[in-house]
N, C-alpha and C positions, 0 to 999 in steps of 0.2 A: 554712511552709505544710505540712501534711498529704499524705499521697499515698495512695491507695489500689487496688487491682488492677480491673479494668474485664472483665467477659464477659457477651458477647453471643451467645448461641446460638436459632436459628431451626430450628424440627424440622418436617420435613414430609412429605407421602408423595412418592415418587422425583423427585427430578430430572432433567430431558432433560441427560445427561454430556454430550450436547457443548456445551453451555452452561456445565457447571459452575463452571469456573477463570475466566470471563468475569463470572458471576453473584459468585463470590467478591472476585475482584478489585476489581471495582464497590462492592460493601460495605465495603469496608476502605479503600479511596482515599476514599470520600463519608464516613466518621465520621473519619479520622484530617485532611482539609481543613477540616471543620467545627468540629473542635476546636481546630482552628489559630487558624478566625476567630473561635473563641468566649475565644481566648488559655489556653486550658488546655495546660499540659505535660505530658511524660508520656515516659516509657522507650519499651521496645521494645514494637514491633506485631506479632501476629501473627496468620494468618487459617488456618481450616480449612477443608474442604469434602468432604462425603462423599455419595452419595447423597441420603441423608434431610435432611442439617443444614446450612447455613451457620453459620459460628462465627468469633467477633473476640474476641481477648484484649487487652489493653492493661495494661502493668506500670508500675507507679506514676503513675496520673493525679490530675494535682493534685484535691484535695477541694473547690477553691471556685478564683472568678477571684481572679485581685491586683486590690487597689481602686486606682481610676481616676481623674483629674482632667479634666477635661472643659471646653473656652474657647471660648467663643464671639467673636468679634471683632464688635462694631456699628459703628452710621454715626461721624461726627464730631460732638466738639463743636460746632460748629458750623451741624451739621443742622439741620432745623427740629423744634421740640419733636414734631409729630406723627409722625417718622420715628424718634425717642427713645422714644417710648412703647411707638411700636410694636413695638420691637426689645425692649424690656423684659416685655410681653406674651406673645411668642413664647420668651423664655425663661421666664413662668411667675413672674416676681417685679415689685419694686416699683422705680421709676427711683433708690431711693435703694442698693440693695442691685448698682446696677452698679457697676462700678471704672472709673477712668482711665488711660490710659495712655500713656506715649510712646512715638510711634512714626516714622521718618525724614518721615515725609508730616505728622506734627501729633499731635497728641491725638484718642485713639478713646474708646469705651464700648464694655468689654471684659463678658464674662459668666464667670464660674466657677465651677464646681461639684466635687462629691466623690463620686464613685458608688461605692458599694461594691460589690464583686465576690459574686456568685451563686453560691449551693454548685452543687456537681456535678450533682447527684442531683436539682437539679429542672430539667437540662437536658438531660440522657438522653434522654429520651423524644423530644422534639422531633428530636435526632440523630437519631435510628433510625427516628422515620416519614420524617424526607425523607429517609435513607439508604436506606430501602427500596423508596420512592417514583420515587427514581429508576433503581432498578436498571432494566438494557437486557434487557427482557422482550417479547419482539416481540409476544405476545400474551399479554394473561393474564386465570385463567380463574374462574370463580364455582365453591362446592360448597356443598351443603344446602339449606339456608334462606335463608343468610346474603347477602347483596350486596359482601361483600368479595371483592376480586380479589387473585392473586397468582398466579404459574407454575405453583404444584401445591398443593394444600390444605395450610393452614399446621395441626399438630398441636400442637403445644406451643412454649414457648419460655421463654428465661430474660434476665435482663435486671439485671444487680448491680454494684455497686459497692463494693468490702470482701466484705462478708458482706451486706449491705443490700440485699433487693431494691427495683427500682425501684418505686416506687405506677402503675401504668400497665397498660393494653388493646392487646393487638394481635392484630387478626381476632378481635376477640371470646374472646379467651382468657386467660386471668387469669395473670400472673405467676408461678412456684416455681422452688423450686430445681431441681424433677427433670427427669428425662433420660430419654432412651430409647438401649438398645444394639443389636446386633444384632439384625434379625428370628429369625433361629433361635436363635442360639447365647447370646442374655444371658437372666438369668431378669426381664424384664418394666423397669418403672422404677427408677432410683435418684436420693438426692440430689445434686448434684456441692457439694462442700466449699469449693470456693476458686478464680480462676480458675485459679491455678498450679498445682492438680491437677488439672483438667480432663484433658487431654490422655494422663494415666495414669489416670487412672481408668476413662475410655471403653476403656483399654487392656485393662485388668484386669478390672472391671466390667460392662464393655460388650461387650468383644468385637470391640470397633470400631478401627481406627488412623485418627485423625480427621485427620490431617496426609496430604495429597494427593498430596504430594512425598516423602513418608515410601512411601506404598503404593507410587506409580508407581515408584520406586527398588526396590521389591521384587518387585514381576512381571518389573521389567529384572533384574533377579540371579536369581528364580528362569526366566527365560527360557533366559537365559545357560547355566546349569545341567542344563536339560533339553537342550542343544545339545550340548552335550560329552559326555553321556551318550550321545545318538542318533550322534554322532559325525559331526554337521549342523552348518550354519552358519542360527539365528535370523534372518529378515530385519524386523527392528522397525521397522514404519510410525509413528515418531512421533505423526500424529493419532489411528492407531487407538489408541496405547499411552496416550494420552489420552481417549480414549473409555472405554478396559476400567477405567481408572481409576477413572473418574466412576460405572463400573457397581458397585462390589464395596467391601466395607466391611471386610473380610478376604481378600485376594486368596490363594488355592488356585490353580498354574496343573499343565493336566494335557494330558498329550500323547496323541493318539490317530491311528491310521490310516485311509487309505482304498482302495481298490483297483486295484494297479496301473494296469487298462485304463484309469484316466479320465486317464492322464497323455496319453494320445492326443489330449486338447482341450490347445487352447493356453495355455499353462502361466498370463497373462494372463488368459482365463477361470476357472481354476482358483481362482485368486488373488483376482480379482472376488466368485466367488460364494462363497468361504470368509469372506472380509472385510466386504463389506458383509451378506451375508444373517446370519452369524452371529459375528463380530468374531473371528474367527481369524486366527492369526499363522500362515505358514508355513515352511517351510526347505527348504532347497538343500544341495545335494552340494558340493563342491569345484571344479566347474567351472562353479557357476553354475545346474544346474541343477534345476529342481523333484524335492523328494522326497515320496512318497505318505502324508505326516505332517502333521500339524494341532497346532497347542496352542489350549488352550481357558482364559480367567482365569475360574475359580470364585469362587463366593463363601461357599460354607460347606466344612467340615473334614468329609469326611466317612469315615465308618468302614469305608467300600468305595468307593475313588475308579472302582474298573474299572467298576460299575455307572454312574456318572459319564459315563466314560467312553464305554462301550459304548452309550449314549443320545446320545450327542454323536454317533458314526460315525453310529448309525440314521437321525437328521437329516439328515447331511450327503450321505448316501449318496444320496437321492433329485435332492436339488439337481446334485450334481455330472454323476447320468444325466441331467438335464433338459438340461446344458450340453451332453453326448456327443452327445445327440440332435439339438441344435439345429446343433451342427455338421456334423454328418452329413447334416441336412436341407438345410441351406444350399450343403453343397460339391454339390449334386446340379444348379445352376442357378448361370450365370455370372454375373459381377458386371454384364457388360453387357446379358445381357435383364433386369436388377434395375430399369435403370433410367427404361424407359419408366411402371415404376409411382409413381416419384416427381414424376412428371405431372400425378398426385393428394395430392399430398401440397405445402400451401401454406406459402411461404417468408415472406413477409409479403404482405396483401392485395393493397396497391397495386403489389409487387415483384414477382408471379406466384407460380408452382411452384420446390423446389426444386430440377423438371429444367428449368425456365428458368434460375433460378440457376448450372447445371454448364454450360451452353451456354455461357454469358455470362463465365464464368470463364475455357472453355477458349477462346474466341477472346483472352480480354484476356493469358490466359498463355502465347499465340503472340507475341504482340506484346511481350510482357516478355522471353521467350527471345531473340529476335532482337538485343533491345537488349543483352541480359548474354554472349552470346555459347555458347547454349543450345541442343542441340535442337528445335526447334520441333513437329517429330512427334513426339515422345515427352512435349514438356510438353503438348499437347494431347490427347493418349494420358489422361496421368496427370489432367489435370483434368477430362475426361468423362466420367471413372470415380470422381472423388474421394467422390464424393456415395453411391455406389451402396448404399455397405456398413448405410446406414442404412437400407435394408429387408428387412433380412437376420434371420432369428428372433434369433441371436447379439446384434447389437446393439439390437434390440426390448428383449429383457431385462437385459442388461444395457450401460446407456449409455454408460457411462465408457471403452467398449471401441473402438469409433467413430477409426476411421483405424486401428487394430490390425490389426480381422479385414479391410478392404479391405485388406491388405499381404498379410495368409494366405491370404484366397479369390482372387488377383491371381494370386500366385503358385503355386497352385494348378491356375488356368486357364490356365498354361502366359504368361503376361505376362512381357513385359523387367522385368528384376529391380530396376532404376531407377524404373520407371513402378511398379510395388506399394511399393515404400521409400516412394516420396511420396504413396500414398495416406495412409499414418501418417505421415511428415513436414510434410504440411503444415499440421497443425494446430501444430507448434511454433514457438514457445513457444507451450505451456498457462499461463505462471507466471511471474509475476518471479524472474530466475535460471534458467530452465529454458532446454533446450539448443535449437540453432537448425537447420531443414533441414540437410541435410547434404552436397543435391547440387545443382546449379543447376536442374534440373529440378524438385527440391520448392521450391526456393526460389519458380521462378517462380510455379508454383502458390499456393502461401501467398500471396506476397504479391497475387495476383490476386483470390482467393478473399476476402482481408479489404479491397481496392480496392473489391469491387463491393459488397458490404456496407455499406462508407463513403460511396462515391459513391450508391447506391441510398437509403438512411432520410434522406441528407440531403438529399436529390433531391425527397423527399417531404414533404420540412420536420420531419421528426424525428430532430433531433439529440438529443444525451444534456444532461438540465438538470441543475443543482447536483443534486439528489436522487434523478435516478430516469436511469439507463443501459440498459433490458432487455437490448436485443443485445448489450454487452459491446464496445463503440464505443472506451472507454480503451484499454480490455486489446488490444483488435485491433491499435491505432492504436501503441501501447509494442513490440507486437510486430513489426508492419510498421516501425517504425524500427530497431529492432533487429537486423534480418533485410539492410535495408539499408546499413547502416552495418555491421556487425562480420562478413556477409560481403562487404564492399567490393563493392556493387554503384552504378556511376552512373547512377542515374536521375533523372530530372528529374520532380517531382509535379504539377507542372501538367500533362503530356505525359500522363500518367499516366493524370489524371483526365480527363482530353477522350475519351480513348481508353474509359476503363469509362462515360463519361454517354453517349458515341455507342451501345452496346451497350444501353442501356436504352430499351424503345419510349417509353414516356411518362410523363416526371417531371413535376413541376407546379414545380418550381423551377425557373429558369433556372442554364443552363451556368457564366456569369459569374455567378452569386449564390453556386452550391454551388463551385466554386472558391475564390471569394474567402472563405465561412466554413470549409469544408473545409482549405484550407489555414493559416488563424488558429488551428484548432483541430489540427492536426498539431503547428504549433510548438510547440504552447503546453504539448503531450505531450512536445516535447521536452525544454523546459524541465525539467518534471519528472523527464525520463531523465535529465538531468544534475546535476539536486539530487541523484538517488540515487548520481551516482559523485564525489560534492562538488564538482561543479565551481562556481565561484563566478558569481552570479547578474550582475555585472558582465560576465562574461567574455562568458556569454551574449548578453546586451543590445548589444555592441559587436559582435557578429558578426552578431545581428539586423539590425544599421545598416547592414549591407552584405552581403544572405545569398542567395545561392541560393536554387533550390527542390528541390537534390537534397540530402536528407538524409548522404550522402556527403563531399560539398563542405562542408558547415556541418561537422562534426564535425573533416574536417582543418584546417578556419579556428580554431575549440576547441582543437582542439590545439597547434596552432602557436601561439595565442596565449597559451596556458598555460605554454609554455615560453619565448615571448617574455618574460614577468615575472618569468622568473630572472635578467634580465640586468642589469647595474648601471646602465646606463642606460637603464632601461624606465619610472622610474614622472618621470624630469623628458624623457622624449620625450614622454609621455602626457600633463604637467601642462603644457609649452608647446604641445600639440596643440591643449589647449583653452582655453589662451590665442590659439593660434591662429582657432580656429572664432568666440571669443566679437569677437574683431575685427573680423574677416569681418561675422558678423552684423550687426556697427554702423555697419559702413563702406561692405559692399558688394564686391564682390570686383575691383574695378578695372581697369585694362585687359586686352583683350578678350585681346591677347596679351604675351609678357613683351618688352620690348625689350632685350636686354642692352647696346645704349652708354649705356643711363640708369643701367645698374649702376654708379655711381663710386666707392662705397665697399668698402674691401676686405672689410667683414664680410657685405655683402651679395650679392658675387661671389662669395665662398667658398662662402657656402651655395645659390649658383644653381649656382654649379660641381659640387658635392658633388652637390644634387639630381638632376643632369642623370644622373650617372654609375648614383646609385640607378635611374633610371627605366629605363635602360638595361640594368642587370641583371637589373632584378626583369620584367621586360617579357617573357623568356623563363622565369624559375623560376615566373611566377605562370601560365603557360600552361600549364607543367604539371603545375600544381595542387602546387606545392612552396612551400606558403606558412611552412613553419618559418623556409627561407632570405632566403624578402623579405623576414621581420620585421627580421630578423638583418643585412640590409641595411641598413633602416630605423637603425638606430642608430647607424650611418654618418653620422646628420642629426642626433644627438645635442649631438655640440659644437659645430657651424657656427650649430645655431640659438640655441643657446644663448646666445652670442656674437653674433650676431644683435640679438636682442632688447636685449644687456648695452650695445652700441653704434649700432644703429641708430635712428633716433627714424623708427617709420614714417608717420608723419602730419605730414611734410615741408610745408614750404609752399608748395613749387614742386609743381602739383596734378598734372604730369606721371610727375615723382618719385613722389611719393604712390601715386596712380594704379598705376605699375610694382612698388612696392615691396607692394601688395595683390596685383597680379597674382603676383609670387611667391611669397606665403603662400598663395594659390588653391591654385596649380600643386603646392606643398609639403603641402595637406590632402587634397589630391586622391589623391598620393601614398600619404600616411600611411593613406588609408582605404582603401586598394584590399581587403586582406586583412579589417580590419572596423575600428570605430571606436575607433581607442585612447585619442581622448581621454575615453572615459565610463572607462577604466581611471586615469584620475588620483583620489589621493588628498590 
């Protein structure tokens, strides 16, 4: 079979970059699965994206399908002639043209055919509209005339196989070889030759480095470069370095200054309005701290970068005084006359103001202190205040700043240096992996702050569906456990939630409704926290069997049971556990108490004796909450039951016997589940 080079290039006007590697990726997973189901083979894949183009190469795809046999299985001989015909109809021939054949049930009426496999090239096209079809375009938009839709007006495009271009329309635009390079730097269109020169040719040609990963690797080296120069240390935001990428088709990066006095704004600010307003990197000194330098990723070479340059500061300069001012305006007015005006300012309709929300937080994270062993003035301090910093000019303009500047202006206004930490503490975690409060007092706050949150939208009947979360109910709920669990706090979530619903004047759910889903929906968050550190979804489910409701207590039941399954006798304690359970369930769990003078067999005393000893130990380790050692107990019942089982026949005929000898498998599951259920750990 033949093989031929496969390029696919889509020319457009710009792309929104932070889309681009998303857009790309999309393209090249949807033709290289489709060719999978289309059976075509084929070498290496590779995908570009620049700005203006998406682009797919493909090295050696086969020229046509391999030809096919094709069987249909019909009824029986024995059918009746109308269920025969029928079958012969649906395939298209004559009842003489079926086959017979044997098979362990009888003789069938088999069908057979020979498909021959379909050149390449007349199935291109079909790939590339549902490859494009389906790309993840949250909206996309019409230009001209035309009624075609797509993220940004499509300009050209190519579409070949060999040297062959495809016979096919896309947006109305007719097939060639040619290309477009650089907006400034190439002279206008060329042809590209082959797909295996494409990527040097845009090079040379074009003016372009069409490879994403090729750029992004050189704004990171030429960053690098300009840092040991400045004799800086680059602080590279990953998503920005992915953004500047998607902007620049030749990346130029050029470093410029700005004036000492703005380093008076907090360096955060600084950082904010370099970044998002104009996708600038900054750097730091050696201890960490902001220096009054900028780098900017260009996109044309040009013959006086200082004039570049000096356009970049002109920019920057204004923004950076709008930041000086807005700080200066701000510190003039405390964070607590801030907040009578979030009075007006509404949190959700049915939930009030966000200064009902600060109220409601700072009683529930009184109530949280007391419990973890906390300040109660100072978390109430910190959560009256938490809110504040949102009407402040600073975080008006920019958002991402929000718990920052309440730490600045806190401590500004002469605040305990704990109560401003936790105004910016408690919003962490921002992120999967992002780091946690730091002090009990943010702690309490956080986790009050996302209580009342939970307890309020589901209070109101708006929980998060499969598709739509606005408030960020997950993300809260990952981080409220996390908070609790990894800094060891015992709290009970029922207690919790009684305490944030009592705070709420009037929810239209009842107490026991948001309870009972509130807490199915916490677990069920847990769950996923523990997919992400692999904990095994068994381990899970057996601790469900038997769980608390402080997130705390479930996790050292997790644990301990994870380590329970290194032991050599974990998985036959586990698989007679549920030999145990599935008895029980058939039999009934039999006298009410154990009698031990009906114990007459030594296999059965052994393990009532044995039992007795575990329940005795683990009575005081499971009190407090040292469930690694009960497990660890537990396998103590290993051989007795085992043995057990090997010589007792529990289903005696003396019904008194019987009777006792259920009571003591009762009394032994009862046992075995205190920590969680191990028998869902049998395999």
């Amino acid at each position: 079979m033949t093989h031929a080079d496969f390029l696919f290039e889509l020319g457009t006007q710009e792309l929104p970059p932070k889309s681009l590697t998303a857009l790309s990726n999309a393209l090249e997973t949807s033709i290289v699965n489709q060719l999978r189901e289309l059976g075509l083979t084929h070498a290496e894949v590779t995908s570009y994206a620049t700005p203006r183009r998406l682009a797919v190469t493909i090295n050696q795809l086969s020229s046509q399908q391999a030809d096919r046999s094709e069987s249909r299985r019909g009824p029986s001989v024995k059918a009746p002639e109308k269920a025969v015909e029928g079958f012969a109809r649906s395939c298209k021939v004559s009842l003489k043209e079926l086959a017979v054949v044997d098979t362990d049930k009888g003789q069938y009426y088999e069908f057979e055919r020979h498909i021959k496999g379909a050149k390449t090239i007349a199935l291109l096209a079909d790939v590339i509209d549902k490859a494009l079809a389906g790309l993840p375009v949250a909206k996309r938009m019409r230009w001209g005339s035309s009624r075609n839709e797509f993220v940004r007006p499509v300009q050209w495009f190519i579409l070949s196989l060999g040297n062959e271009l495809i016979d096919t329309q896309l947006f109305g635009l007719t097939n060639d070889h040619l290309t477009r390079g650089h907006r400034f730097h190439s002279g206008g269109q060329f042809a590209i030759q082959s797909a295996s020169s494409y990527a040097q040719q845009l090079r040379t040609e074009g003016h372009v480095i069409v490879c994403f990963d090729e750029r992004k690797a050189m704004i990171r080296q030429q960053i690098s470069e300009q840092a040991i120069a400045l004799n800086a240390t680059a602080v590279i935001d990953e998503k920005l370095l992915d953004e500047v990428t998607g902007l620049v088709e030749w990346p130029v990066c050029l470093t410029g200054r700005f004036d000492d006095a703005f380093l008076q704004v907090p360096a955060q600010a600084l950082i904010s309005s370099m970044k998002e307003h104009q996708k600038y990197f900054h750097f730091v000194d050696q201890d960490g701290a902001i220096l009054p330098l900028f780098l900017t990723v260009s996109n044309i070479i040009s013959k006086d970068p200082t004039k570049i340059i000096e356009g970049n500061e002109r920019v920057i300069r204004p923004r950076l005084a709008d930041a000086m001012f807005f700080f200066d305006t701000d510190k003039k007015s405390t964070l607590e006359s801030r907040n009578q005006a979030l009075g007006k300012v509404v949190f959700q309709a049915q939930l009030g103001t966000v200064l009902d929300k600060t109220q409601r937080v700072a009683q529930l994270a009184g109530h949280i202190a007391t419990s973890i062993g906390a300040d109660v003035g100072l978390a109430q301090r910190a959560a009256s205040l938490c809110k504040a910093d949102l009407n402040t000019e600073m975080v008006l303009e920019f958002s991402d700043l929000q718990g920052l500047m309440g730490h600045v202006y806190a401590l500004n206004d002469g605040e305990n240096c704990t109560v401003a930490a936790a105004l910016e503490q408690h919003y962490w975690p921002k992120f999967a992996g992002d780091q946690l409060p730091q002090t009990d007092i943010a702690s309490a706050v956080a986790i009050a702050d996302r209580l009342d949150t939970l307890v309020g939208l589901f209070g109101i009947g708006q929980p998060p569906t499969g598709s739509k979360d606005p408030y960020a109910l997950r993300r809260a709920t990952v981080g409220l456990l996390r908070i609790m669990i990894e800094n060891s706090y015992a709290l009970d979530l029922t207690t919790l939630v009684q305490q944030a619903y009592a705070l709420h004047a009037d929810l239209s759910v009842t107490q026991a409704d948001v309870e009972q889903k509130l807490l199915s929906f916490v677990f069920d968050r847990l769950r996923a926290y523990y997919d992400d550190q692999n904990v095994s979804v068994d381990i899970y489910l057996a601790v469900m069997a038997n769980k608390s409701n402080s997130p705390l207590d479930f996790d050292r039941r997790v644990q301990a049971v994870s380590r329970f399954l290194k032991l050599d006798s974990a998985q036959a304690l586990a698989a007679n556990n549920k030999r145990v359970s599935n008895i029980l369930a058939k039999n009934g769990r039999g006298a009410a108490q154990l009698d031990p003078a009906l114990l007459t067999e030594q296999a059965e005393s052994a393990l009532a004796q044995r039992l007795t000893s575990v329940q005795t130990a683990n009575a005081l380790v499971i009190a407090k909450g040292n469930y690694t050692d009960a497990l660890e107990q537990l396998a103590q019942l290993a051989e007795p039951l085992d043995t057990f089982f090997s010589d007792i026949m529990v289903m005696a005929d003396d019904e008194a016997v019987k009777n006792n000898r259920l009571a003591l498998l009762s009394a032994l599951q009862i046992e075995l589940g205190r920590v969680a259920d191990i028998s869902l750990l049998a395999h």
